[in-house]
ZAMI-546177 format. One record per residue (C-alpha): x negated, y, z negated; residue number from 1; residue in one letter. Coordinates in steps of 0.5 Angstrom, whole numbers, plus 500, padded with zeros to 3 digits. Layout:
(site (X,Y,Z),NUM,"A")
...
This chain:
(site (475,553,435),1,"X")
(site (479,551,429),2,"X")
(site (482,543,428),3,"X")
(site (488,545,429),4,"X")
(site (487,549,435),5,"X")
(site (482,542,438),6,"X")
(site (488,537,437),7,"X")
(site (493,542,441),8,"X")
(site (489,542,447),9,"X")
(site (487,536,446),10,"X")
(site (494,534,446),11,"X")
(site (495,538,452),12,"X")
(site (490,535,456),13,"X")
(site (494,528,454),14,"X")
(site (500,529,456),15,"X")
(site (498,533,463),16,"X")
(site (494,526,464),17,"X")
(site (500,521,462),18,"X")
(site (505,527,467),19,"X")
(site (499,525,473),20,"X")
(site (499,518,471),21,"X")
(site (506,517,471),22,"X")
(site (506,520,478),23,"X")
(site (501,516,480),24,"X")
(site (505,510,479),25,"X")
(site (511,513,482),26,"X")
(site (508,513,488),27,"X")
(site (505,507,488),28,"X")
(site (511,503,486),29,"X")
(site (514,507,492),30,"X")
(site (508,506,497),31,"X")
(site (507,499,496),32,"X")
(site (514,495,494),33,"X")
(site (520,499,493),34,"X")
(site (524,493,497),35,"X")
(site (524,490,490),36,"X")
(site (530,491,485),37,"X")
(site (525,491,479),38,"X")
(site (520,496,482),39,"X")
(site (525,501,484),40,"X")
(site (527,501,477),41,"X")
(site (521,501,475),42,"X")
(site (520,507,479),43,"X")
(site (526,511,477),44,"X")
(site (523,511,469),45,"X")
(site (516,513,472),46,"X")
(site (520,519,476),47,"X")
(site (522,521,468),48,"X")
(site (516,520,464),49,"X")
(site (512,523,470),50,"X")
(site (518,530,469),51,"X")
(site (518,529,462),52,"X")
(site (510,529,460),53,"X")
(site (509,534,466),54,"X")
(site (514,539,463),55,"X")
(site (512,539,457),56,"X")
(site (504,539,459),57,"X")
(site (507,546,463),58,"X")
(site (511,549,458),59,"X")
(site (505,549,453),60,"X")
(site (500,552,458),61,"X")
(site (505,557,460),62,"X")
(site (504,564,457),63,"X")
(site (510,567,460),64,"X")
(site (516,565,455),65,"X")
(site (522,565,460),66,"X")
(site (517,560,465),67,"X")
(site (516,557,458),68,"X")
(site (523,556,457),69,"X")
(site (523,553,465),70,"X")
(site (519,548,463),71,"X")
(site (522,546,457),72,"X")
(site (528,544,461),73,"X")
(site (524,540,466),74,"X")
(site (522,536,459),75,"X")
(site (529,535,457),76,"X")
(site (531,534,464),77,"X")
(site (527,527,465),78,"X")
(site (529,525,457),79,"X")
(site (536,525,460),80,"X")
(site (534,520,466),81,"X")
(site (530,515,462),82,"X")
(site (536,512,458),83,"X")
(site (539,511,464),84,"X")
(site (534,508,468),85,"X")
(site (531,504,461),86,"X")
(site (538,500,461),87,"X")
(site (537,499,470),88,"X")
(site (530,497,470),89,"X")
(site (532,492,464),90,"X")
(site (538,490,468),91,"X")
(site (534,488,474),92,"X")
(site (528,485,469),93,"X")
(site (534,481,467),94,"X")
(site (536,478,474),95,"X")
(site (529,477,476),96,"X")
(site (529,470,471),97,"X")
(site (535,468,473),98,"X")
(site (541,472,469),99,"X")
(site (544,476,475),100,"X")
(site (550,480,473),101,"X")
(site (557,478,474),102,"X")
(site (559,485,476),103,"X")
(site (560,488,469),104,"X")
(site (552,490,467),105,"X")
(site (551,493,474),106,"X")
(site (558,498,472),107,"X")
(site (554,500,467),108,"X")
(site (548,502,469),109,"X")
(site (552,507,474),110,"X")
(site (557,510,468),111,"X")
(site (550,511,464),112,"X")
(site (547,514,471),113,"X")
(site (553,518,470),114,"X")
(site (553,521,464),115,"X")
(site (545,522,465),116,"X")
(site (549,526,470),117,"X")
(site (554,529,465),118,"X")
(site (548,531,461),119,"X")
(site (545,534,466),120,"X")
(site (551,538,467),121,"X")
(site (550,541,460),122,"X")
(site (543,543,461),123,"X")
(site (544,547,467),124,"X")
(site (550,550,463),125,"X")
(site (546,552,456),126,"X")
(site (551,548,453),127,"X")
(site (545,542,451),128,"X")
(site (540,547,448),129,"X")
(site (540,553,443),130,"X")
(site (535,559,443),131,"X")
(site (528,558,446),132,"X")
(site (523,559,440),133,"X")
(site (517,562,444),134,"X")
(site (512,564,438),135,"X")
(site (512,557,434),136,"X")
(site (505,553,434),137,"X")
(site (510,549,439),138,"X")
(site (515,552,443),139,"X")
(site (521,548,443),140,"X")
(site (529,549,444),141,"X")
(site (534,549,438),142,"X")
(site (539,544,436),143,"X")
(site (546,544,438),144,"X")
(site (552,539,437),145,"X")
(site (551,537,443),146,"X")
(site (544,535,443),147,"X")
(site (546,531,437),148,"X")
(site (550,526,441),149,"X")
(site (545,527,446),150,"X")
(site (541,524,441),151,"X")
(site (546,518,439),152,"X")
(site (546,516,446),153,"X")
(site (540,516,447),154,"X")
(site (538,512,441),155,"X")
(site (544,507,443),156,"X")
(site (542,506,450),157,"X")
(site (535,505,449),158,"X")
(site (537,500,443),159,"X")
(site (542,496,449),160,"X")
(site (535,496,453),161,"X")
(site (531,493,448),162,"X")
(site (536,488,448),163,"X")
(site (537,486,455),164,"X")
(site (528,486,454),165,"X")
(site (528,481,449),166,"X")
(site (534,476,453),167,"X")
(site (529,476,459),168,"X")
(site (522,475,455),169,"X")
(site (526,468,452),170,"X")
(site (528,467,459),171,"X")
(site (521,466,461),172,"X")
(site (519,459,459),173,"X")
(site (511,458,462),174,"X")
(site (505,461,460),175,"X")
(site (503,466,463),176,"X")
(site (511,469,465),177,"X")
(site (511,469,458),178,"X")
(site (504,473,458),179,"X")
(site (506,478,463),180,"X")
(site (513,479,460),181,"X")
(site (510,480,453),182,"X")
(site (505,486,456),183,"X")
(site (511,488,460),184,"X")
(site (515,489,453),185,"X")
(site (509,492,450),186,"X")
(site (509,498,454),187,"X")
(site (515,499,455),188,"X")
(site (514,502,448),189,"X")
(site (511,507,451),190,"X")
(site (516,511,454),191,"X")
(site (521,509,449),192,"X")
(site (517,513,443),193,"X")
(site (514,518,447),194,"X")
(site (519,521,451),195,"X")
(site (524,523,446),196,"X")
(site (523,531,445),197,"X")
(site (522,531,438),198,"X")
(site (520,538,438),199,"X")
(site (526,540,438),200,"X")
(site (529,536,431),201,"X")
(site (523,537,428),202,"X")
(site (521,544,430),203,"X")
(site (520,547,423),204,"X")
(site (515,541,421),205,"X")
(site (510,544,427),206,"X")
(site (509,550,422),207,"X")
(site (509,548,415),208,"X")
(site (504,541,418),209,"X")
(site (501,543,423),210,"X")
(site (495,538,423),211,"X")
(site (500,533,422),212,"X")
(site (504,534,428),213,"X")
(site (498,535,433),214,"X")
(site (494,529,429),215,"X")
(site (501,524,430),216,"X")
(site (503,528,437),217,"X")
(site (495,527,440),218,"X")
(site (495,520,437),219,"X")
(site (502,518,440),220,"X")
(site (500,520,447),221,"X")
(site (493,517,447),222,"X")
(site (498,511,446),223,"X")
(site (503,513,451),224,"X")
(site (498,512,456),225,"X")
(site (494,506,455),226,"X")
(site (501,501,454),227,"X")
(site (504,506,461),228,"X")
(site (498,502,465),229,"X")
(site (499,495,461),230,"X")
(site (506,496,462),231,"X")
(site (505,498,471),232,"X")
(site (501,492,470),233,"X")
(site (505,488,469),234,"X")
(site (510,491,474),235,"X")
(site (505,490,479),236,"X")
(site (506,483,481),237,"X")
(site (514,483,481),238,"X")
(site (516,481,488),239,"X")
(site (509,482,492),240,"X")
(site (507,476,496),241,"X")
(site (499,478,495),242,"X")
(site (495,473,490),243,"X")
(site (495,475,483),244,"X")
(site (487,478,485),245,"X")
(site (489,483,490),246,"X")
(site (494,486,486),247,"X")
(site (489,487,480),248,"X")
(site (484,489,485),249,"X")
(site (488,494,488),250,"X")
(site (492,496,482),251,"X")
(site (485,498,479),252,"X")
(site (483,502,484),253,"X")
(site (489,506,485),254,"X")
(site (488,508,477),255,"X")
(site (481,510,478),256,"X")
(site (482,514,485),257,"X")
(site (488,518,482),258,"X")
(site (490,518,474),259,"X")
(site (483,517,472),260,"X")
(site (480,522,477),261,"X")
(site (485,528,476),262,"X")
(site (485,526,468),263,"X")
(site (478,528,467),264,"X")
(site (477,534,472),265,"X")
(site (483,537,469),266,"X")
(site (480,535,461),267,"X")
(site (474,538,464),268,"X")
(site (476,544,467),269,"X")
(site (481,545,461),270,"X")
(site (474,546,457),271,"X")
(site (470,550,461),272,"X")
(site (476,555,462),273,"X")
(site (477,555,454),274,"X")
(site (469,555,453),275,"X")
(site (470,562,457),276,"X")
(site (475,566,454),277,"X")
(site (471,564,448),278,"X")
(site (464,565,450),279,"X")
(site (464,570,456),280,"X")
(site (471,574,454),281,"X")
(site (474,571,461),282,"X")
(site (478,564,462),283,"X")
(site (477,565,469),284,"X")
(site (470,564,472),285,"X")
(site (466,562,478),286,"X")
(site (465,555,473),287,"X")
(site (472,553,473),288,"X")
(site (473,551,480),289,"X")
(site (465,549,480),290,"X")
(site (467,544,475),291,"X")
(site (474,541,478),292,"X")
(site (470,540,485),293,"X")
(site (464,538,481),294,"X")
(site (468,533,477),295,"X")
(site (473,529,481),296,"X")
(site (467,528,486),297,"X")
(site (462,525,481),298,"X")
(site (469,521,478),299,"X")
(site (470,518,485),300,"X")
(site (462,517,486),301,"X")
(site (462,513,480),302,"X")
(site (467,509,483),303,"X")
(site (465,507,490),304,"X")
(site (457,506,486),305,"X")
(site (460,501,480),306,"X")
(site (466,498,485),307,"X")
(site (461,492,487),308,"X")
(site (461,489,479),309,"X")
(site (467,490,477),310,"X")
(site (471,488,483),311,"X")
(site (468,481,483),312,"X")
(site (470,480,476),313,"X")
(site (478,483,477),314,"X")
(site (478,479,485),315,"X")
(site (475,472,482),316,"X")
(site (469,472,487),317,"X")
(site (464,471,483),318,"X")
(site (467,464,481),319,"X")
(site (469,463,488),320,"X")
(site (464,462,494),321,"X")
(site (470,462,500),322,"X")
(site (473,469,497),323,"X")
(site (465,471,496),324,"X")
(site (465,470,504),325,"X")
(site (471,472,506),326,"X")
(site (470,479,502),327,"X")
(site (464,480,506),328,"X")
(site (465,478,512),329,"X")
(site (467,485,515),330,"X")
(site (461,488,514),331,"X")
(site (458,482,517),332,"X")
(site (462,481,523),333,"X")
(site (461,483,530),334,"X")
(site (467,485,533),335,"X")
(site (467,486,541),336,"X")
(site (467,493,540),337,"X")
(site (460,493,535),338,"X")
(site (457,488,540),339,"X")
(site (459,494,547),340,"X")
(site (456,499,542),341,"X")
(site (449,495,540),342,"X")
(site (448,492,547),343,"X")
(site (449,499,551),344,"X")
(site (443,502,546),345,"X")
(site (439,496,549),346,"X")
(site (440,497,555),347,"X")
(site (440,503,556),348,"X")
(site (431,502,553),349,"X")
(site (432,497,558),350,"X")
(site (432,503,564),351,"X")
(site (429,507,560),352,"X")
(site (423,502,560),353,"X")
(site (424,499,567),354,"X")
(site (425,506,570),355,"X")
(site (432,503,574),356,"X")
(site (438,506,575),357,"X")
(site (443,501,572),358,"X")
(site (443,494,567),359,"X")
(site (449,489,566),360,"X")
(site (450,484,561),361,"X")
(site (456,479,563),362,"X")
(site (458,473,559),363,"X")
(site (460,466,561),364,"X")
(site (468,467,560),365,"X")
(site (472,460,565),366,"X")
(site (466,457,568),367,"X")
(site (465,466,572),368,"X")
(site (462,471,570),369,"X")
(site (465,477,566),370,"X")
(site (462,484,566),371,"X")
(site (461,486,559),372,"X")
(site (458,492,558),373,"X")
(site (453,496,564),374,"X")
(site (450,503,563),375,"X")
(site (449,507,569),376,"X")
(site (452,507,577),377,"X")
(site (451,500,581),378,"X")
(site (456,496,585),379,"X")
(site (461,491,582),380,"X")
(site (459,484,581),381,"X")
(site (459,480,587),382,"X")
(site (463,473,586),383,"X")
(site (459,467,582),384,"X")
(site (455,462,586),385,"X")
(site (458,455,582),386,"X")
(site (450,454,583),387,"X")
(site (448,460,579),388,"X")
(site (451,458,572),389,"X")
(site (448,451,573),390,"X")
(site (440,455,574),391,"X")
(site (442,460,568),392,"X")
(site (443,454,564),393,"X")
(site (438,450,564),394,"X")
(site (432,455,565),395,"X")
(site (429,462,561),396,"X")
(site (426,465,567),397,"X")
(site (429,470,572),398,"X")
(site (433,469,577),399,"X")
(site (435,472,583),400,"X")
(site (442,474,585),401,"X")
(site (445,479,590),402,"X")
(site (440,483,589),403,"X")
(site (439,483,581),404,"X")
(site (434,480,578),405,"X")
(site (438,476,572),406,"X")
(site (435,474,565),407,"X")
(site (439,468,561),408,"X")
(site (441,469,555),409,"X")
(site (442,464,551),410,"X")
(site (446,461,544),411,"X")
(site (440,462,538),412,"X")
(site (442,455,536),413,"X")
(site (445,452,540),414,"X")
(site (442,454,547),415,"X")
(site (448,454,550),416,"X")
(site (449,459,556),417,"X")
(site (452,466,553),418,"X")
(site (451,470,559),419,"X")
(site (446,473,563),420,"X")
(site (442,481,562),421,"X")
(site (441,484,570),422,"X")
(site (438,490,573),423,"X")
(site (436,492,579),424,"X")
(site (430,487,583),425,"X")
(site (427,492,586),426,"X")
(site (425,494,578),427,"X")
(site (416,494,577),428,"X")
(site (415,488,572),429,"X")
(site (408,489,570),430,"X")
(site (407,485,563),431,"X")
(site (409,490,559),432,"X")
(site (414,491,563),433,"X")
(site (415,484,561),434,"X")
(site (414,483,554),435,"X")
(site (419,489,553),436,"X")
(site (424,485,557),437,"X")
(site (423,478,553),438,"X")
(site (424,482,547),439,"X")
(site (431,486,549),440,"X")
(site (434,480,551),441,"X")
(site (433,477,545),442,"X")
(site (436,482,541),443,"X")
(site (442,481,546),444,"X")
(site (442,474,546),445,"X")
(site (442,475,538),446,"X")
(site (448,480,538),447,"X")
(site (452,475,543),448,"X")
(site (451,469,538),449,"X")
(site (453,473,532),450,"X")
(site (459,476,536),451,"X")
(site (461,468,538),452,"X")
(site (461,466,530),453,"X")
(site (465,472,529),454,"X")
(site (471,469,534),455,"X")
(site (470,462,532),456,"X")
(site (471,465,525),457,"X")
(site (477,471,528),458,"X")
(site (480,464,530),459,"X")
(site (479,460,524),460,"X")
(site (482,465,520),461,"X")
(site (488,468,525),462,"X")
(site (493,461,521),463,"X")
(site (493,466,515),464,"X")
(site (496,472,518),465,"X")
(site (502,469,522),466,"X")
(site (507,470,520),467,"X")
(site (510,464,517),468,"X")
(site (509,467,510),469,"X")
(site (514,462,506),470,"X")
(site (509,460,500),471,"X")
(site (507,468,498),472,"X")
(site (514,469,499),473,"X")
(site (516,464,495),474,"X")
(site (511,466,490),475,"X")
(site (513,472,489),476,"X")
(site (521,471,487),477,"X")
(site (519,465,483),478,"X")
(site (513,469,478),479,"X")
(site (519,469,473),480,"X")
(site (524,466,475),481,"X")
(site (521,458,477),482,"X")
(site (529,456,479),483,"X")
(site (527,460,485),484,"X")
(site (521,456,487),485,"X")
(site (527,450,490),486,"X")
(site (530,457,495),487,"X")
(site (530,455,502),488,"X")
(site (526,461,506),489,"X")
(site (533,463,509),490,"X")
(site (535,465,502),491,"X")
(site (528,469,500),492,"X")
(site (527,477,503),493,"X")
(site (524,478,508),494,"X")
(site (517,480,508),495,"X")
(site (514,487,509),496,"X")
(site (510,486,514),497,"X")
(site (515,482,519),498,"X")
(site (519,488,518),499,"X")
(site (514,493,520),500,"X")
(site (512,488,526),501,"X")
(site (519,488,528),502,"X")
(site (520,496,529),503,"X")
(site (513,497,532),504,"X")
(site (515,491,536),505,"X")
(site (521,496,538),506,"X")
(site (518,502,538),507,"X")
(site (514,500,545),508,"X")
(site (519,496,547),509,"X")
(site (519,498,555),510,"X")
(site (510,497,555),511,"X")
(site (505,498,549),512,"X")
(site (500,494,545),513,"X")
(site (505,494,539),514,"X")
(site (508,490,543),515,"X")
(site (504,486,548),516,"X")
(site (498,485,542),517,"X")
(site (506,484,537),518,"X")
(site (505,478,531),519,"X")
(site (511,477,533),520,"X")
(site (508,472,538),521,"X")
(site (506,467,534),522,"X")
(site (514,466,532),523,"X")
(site (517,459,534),524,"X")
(site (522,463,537),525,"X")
(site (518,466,541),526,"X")
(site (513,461,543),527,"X")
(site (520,458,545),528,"X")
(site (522,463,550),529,"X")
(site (515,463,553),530,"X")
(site (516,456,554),531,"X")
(site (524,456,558),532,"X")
(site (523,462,561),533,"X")
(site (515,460,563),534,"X")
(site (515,469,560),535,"X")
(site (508,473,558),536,"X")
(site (508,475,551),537,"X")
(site (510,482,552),538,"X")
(site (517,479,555),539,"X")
(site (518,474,551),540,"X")
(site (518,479,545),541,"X")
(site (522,484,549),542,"X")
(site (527,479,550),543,"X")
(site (528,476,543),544,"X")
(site (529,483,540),545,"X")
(site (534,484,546),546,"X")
(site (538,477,543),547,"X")
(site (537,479,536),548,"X")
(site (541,487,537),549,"X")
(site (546,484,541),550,"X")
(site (547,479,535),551,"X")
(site (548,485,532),552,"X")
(site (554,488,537),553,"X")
(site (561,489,534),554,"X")
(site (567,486,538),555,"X")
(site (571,489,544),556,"X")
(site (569,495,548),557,"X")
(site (563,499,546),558,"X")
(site (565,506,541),559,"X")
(site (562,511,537),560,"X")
(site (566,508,529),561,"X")
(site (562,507,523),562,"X")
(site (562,499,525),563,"X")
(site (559,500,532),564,"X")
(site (554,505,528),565,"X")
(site (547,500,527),566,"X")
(site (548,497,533),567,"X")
(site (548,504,538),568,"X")
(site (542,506,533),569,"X")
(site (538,501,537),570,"X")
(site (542,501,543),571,"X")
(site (540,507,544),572,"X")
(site (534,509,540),573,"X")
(site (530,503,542),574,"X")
(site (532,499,549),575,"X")
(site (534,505,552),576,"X")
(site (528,509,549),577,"X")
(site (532,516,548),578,"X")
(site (529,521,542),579,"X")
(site (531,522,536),580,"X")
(site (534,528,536),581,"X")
(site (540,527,542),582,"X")
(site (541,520,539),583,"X")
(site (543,523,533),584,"X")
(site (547,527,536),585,"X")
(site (551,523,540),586,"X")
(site (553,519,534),587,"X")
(site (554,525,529),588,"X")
(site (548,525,524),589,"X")
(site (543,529,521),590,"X")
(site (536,526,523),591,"X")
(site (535,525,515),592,"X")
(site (542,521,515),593,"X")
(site (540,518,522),594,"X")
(site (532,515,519),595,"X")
(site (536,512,514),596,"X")
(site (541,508,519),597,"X")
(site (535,507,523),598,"X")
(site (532,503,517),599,"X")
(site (539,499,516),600,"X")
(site (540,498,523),601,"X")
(site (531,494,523),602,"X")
(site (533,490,517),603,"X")
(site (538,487,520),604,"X")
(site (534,486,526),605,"X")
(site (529,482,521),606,"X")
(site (536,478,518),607,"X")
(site (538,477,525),608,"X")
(site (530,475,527),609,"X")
(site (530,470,521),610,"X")
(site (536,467,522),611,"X")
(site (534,465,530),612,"X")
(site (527,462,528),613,"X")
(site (531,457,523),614,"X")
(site (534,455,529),615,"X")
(site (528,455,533),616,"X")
(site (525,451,528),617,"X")
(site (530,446,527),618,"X")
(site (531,445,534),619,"X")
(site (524,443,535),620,"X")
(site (524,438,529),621,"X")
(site (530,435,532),622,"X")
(site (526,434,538),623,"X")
């Protein structure tokens, strides 16, 4: 293999790995924050270097001229778009450190939109490009008039983006915005540079230069993808309530399972095959399916066995002790679930040692016995004697009760009662019959200490996760805006997670555990309909949600307009629970165009829902 020819496929190998990466990021950006103006953005300039790269990576491979040819476009295709969404993305940049359009920026990204359309137009109708010339060292489409003026508007363009870029980086005042907008100015280099399709404006320099053209194509690809990472770096954190730690951490891991996975499979696959066809006279072999199977499963081993040194690192762990404990905390915790399962294996060894049909473990719940776990058929326990807790408590030894022989079981530090182990009293206790139950009932008493310390913890735990997110709200809007930090939450978007609370909530709106087991509980509204109304959880939710539709309902008569379209989405949907299909019907939408209502209608929902906890709150203040 010549020089020549490495660069090539070298060259390849880059611009498929930077086409992965791109659409790797786009579907992140779609997976985890696409309500933020700056990401959507963002995601639509990931959507055109993901079609630009690809193409490219494509057509070079492909061995069919007119499949060649078909590819080609695609890569023109996404250096249309990008000019566009470059200017939309540096509008929403922009806006975020307090310079929001007054109308006239936001114009222009729609008319660039539309000449990206235009464009588009002229590519679909071979008016853009000249004739495809397969048999260059770099197939490419010649130049016409009008891919000249496609060139000055994407020069100009890209030029008006920059400029929106350096007025938000100047805007950023504190230290570490100003950090992260310098990264995200660096990287956006990359697109600007390494999407244009220079191929077809320097097509001759390919054959009179080749080991120029491949050495400064490989060189600009190599650059094109580190900045697109530092660029998607920087990105990452707008908008996100998550701590700086998580976003890194999960970022990381996104890029290692995805682009760096199928980047390397595709890298080595790529040289199997080639090493085939020159070895073996065959590029196809048994080998090249070997090695991308081989490959990606080595990659992704690699990453779970090195996780645990570089995540404390990215996480902060390290230097924190708490996130340490926090981090390992599921691996150590016994839910009720872990404890059931454990607890039934000692039982069932208990009966298996004593030869007895049945065994039980009750836990001292409200001054009673509550069955926990039993394996085998016995009769239900019989009511607790007030005497019975008091005997269980003060001694180790067996007791006798309806028919059962009982074994305390105490807290391993406390000594506090935990609750009884029983079986059968008929059951022959010999001594070794004896010292396997003292073993048994200590691993039970131990497994019930460890699952009391994980509900003390569960409890501890459960005032981060309520839905009273006004801190991480904040800090997501005022990362480059430090105005915004003075918002009150009603000016700040709602969350995430109370969106997707609130259409669970919905969803089982007449009976399920997304309602009675809601997050939406712990909302001041909600707690305060519990208490006027003296309503179980389950009702309280169901009827604030009722409140917030009904907030929602148009004046007059009910009818079937565009103006009463959200409120007879939920009506219909949620509080009478009819399916999908003859809703949309009844209301004359297309189930996609029906999803897409759906959406709205629960967004506003959460508005309405905001809007009744203020006044929750603010009631509560007075009081």
């Amino acid at each position: 293999m010549t020089f020549t020819a490495f660069l090539r496929a070298l060259n390849q190998v880059l611009a498929a790995g930077i086409g992965i990466t791109a659409l790797s990021l786009w579907l992140y950006a779609l997976t985890f924050n696409l309500r933020n103006r700056v990401t959507f953005a963002y995601s639509v300039v990931l959507l055109a270097v993901a079609l630009t790269f690809g193409g490219e990576s494509l057509g070079s491979a492909s061995a069919s001229p007119a499949l060649a040819d078909l590819w080609y476009r695609l890569q023109w295709l996404g250096a249309i778009l990008l000019p566009a969404a470059y200017v939309h993305f540096a509008d929403a940049l922009l806006a975020t450190t307090g310079r929001p359009s007054r109308g006239r920026r936001r114009l222009s990204v729609r008319l660039l939109y539309a000449a990206a359309g235009g464009f588009a137009a002229l590519l679909g109708s071979n008016r853009l490009l000249g004739p495809f010339i397969a048999d260059a060292p770099l197939p490419y489409h010649t130049a016409t008039r009008w891919t000249a003026l496609f060139a000055l508007y994407y020069l100009g363009t890209m030029a008006w983006a920059w400029v929106n870029f350096v007025r938000a980086y100047r805007r950023t005042v504190v230290r570490a915005s100003r950090r992260r907008m310098a990264y995200l100015l660096l990287g956006a280099l990359a697109p600007t540079l390494g999407a244009f399709p220079y191929a077809t404006f320097l097509g001759n320099l390919t054959a009179s230069a080749p080991h120029f053209f491949w050495l400064l194509a490989t060189l600009s690809n190599l650059f094109t993808t580190l900045l697109l990472v530092l660029m998607a770096y920087a990105v990452a954190f707008f908008g996100v309530a998550w701590p700086d730690r998580v976003v890194r951490v999960r970022l990381v891991h996104w890029l290692l399972r995805g682009p760096v996975a199928a980047s390397t499979a595709l890298a080595l696959t790529t040289a199997v095959r080639r090493m085939g066809a020159r070895y073996l006279g065959q590029p196809y072999t048994v080998l090249v399916p070997l090695t991308m199977v081989l490959s990606f499963l080595l990659v992704e081993h690699l990453i779970g066995a090195t996780a645990p040194l570089w995540e404390p690192l990215l996480g902060g762990w390290q230097s924190n002790s708490l996130l340490a404990a926090l981090h390992r905390l599921e691996d150590h915790l016994f839910t009720q679930e872990d404890v059931a399962q454990f607890l039934e294996a000692v039982l069932a060894a208990l009966c298996d040692q004593l030869r007895v049909p049945t065994a039980f473990i009750a836990v001292v719940e409200e001054g009673n016995l509550s069955l926990l776990v039993a394996v085998g058929e016995g009769p239900p326990l019989p009511e607790t004697p007030p005497h019975l807790l008091a005997e269980a408590a003060s001694q180790r030894g067996l007791l006798r009760w309806d028919g059962y022989l009982l074994t305390p079981l105490h807290h391993r530090e406390s000594g506090a009662l935990l609750g009884v182990l029983g079986f059968p009293s008929d059951a022959n206790l010999d001594a070794e019959a004896r010292a396997t139950l003292r073993a048994l009932a200590e691993r039970a008493a131990l497994a019930l200490t460890y699952h009391a310390r994980g509900r003390a913890a569960a409890h501890a735990l459960q005032a981060l996760t309520r839905p009273d997110d006004f801190i991480p709200r904040l800090r997501a809007v005022a990362r480059y805006d430090q105005q915004k930090v003075l918002a009150t939450p009603e000016e700040l978007p709602p969350s995430a997670e109370l969106a997707q609370w609130v259409k669970d909530a919905l969803s089982h709106y007449w009976g399920g555990p997304k309602l009675s087991r809601s997050p939406l509980t712990r909302l001041q509204v909600i707690q305060q309909a519990m208490e006027d109304g003296h309503e179980d959880a389950s009702q309280a939710v169901r009827s604030v949600l009722r409140d917030a539709v009904e907030r929602l309902r148009p004046e007059g008569e009910r009818r079937f307009t565009t103006e009463w379209l959200l409120y007879n989405i939920l009506e219909m949907k949620f509080l009478q629970g009819r399916k999908v299909r003859e809703v949309a019907q009844r209301l004359a939408l297309s189930e996609a165009n029906f999803y897409r209502k759906q959406r709205i209608a629960l967004e506003e929902v959460v508005r309405v829902l905001l809007e009744m906890e203020a006044e929750a709150r603010q009631e509560k203040h007075r009081q």
